[in-house]
C-alpha positions in Angstrom: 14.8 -7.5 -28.7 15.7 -11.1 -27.5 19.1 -11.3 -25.9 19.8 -15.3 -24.5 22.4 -14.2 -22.1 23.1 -11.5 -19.6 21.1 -8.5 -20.2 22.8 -5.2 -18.8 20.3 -2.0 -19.0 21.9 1.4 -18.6 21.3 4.9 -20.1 17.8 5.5 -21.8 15.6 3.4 -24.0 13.6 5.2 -26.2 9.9 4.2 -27.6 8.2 5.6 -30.1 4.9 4.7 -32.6 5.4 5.0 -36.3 3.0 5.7 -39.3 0.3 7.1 -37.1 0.0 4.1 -35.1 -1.8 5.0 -31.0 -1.5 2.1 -28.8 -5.1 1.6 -27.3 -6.3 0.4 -23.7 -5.3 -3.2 -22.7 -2.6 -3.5 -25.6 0.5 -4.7 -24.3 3.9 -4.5 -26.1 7.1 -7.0 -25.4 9.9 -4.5 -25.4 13.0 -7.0 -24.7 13.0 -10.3 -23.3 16.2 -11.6 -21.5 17.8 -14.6 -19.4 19.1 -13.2 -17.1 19.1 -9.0 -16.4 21.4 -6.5 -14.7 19.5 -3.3 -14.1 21.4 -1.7 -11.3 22.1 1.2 -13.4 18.7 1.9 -15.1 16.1 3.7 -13.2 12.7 3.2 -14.9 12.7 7.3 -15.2 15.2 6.4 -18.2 12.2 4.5 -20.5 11.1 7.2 -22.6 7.5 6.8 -23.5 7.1 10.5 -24.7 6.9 9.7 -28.8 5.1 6.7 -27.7 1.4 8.0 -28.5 -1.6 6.5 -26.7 -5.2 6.6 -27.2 -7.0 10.0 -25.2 -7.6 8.9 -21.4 -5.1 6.4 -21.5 -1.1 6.5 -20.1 1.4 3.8 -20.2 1.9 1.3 -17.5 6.0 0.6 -16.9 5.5 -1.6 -13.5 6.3 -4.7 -15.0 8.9 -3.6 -17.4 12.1 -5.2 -15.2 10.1 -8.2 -14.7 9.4 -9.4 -18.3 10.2 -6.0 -20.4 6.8 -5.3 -20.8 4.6 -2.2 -20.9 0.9 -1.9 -21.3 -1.3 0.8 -21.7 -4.2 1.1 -19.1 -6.9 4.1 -18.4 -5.4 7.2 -16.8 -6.1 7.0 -13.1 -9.1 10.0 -13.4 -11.1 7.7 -15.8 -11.2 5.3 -13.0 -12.1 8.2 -10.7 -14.9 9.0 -13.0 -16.4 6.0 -13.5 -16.2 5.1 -9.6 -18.0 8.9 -9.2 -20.3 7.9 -11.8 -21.5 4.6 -10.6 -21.7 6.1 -6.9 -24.3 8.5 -8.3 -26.1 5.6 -10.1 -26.3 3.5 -6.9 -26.9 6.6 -5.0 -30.3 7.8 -7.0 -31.3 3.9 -7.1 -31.1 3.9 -3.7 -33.4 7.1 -3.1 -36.2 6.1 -5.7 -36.7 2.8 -4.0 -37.1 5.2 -0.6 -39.4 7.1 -2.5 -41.6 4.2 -3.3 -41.7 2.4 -0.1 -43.0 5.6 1.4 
């Protein structure tokens, strides 16, 4: 939605994927683009994301809808956890081979 003039968001904005589509990691997705906004009343709470389906692993990203209505879908905070975990154990057995051989 492109609205030139003052854009005043109250109430709740719903978003939902049709025909099977499921929004995958990195896409982002222009919801509303304004000149100027008044969102006093809306409360980020009100963006309703539930019929908006994403990929497994993967939640949406609302942090920069009031500065250019935009939301993007990015990993789910325990992938990150995971793959930090994961390349801590790489590093870690790396590191204790290369003990192994200079001893």
């Amino acid at each position: 939605m492109n609205v030139g003039g003052l854009l005043t968001l109250a109430g709740i904005i719903n978003v939902t994927t049709i025909n099977g589509f499921v929004a995958q990691n990195g896409m982002s997705f222009d919801l509303v683009n304004w000149g100027t906004l008044n969102s006093a009343g809306f409360d980020l709470a009100n963006l309703n994301l539930t019929g908006a389906v994403t990929a497994p692993g993967a939640s949406w990203d609302t942090s920069t809808f009031l500065m250019d209505g935009t939301i993007t879908v990015v990993p789910e905070p325990s992938t990150y956890a995971l793959l930090l975990g994961g390349l801590g154990m790489a590093a870690f057995a790396r590191r204790r081979a290369r003990a192994r051989k200079q001893s």
